[in-house]
N, C-alpha and C positions, 0 to 999 in steps of 0.2 A: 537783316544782312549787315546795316552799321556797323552793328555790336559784335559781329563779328569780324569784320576786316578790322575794328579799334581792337579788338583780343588778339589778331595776328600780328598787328605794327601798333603796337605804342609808340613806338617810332614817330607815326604820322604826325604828332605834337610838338616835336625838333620843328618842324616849317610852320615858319611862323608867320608867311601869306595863308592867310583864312582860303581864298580862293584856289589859289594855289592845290594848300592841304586839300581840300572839299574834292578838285577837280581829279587828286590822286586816291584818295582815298575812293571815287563814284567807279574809277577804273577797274580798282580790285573786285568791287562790286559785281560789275557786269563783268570781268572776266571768272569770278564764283559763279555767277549764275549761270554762264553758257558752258563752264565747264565738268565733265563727270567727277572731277575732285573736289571733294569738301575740303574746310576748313581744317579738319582731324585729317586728312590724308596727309595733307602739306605738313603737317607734326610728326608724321607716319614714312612717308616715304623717302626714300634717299634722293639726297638732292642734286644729282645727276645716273642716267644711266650706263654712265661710260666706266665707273671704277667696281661693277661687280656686285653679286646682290650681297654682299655680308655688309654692304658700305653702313655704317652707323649713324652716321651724320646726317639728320633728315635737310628737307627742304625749306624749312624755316628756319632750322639752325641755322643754315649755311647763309641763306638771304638777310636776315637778320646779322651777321656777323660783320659780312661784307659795306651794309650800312654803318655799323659802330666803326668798322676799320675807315669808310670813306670819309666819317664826320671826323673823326680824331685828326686824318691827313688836312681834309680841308681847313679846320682849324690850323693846324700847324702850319701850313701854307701860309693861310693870315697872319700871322702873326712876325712870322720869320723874315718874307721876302717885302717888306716895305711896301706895297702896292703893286710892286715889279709885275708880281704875279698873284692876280683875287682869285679867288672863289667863291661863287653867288651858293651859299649853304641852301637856301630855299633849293634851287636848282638840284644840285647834287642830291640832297637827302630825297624825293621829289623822284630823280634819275637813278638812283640806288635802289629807294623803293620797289621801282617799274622794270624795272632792269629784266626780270625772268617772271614778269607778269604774262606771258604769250606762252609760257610752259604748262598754264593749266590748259590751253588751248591743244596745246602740241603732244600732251602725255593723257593717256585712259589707261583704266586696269584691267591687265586680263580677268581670267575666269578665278586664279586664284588671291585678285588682289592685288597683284603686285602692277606699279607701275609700269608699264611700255611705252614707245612712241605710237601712237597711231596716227590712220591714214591722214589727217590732217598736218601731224607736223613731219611726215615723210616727204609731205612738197613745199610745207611754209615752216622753216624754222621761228624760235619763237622771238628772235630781234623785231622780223618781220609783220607775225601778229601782236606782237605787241606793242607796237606802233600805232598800229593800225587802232586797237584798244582805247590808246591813250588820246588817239584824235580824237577817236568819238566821243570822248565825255571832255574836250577839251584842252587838254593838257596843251604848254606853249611849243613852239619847236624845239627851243633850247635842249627842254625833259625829252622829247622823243627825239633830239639825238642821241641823246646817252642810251636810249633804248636800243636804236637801233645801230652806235658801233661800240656795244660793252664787248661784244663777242667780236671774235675771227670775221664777222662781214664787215666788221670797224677799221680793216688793217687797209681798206683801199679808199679810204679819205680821211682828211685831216680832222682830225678831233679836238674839243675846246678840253679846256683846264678839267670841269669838270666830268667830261666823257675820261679823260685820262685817267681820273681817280679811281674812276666808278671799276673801269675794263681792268685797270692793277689791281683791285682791292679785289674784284673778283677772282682774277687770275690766279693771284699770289694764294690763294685760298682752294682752290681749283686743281691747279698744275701737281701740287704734292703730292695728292693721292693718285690721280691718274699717271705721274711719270716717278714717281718716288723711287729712290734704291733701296731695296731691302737688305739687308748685311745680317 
């Protein structure tokens, strides 16, 4: 199972807490193991089911993306605003990672494959399980806030530096397809 959550996130080698990494990487683990999607699904299926099945953009593309765009901000961050404003990278990449880690929880396939919500994520979205995830193998608070307000459950409390990165990097990635004009 390692080798394969290190095939999905090369990623995980940006964070540069050993512990840290170990504790994000054990997440992905048990959320492969309890969930009916394999590691080939998540290359396979589209990474939300809100924009229509022709969507092309699987669900690692798309999580994967939203990481490179959160590391690029958070850096720039660093660099720009003098201390004004940090950004804990461990945290962020960490919180990016985990971010839509409770979608294996919250998505099964039907009969022909295709991803759907099932009975599970009809009453726990996946901010919510995957939270819950990332406690159990440890992860600190800081990571399972960004878990649990990247999404629209984030918009009723206040969010640290890097929840905000994590929920725009997402978003900005997000929103196009779902609300885009076609001309």
């Amino acid at each position: 199972m390692r080798n394969t959550v290190n095939k999905l996130w090369p990623e995980l080698e940006w964070i540069q807490d050993k512990d840290l990494r170990e504790k994000t990487t054990k997440t992905w683990e048990l959320a492969l193991k309890r969930s009916v999607l394999t590691a080939e699904d998540l290359n396979r299926i589209p990474f939300t089911l809100l924009c229509g099945p022709d969507l092309k953009v699987t669900f690692m593309d798309h999580k994967r993306s939203v990481v490179h765009i959160a590391k690029d901000a958070g850096n720039t961050i660093n660099e720009m605003y003098k201390g004004e404003l940090t950004v804990n990278m461990d945290v962020l990449i960490s919180g990016a990672i985990l971010a839509d880690v409770g979608k294996l929880l919250e998505y099964i396939l039907d009969e022909n494959g295709k991803a759907v919500q099932g009975a599970y994520g009809k009453y726990l979205r996946h901010p919510f399980s995957g939270v819950s995830l990332a406690e159990e193998c440890g992860c600190p608070p800081e990571v399972c806030h960004i878990i649990a307000t990247h999404a629209g459950e984030g918009n009723m409390v206040k969010r640290t530096t890097e929840a905000y990165v994590v929920h725009h990097a997402d978003f900005m990635t997000f929103l196009p397809f779902k609300e885009r004009l076609v001309v």
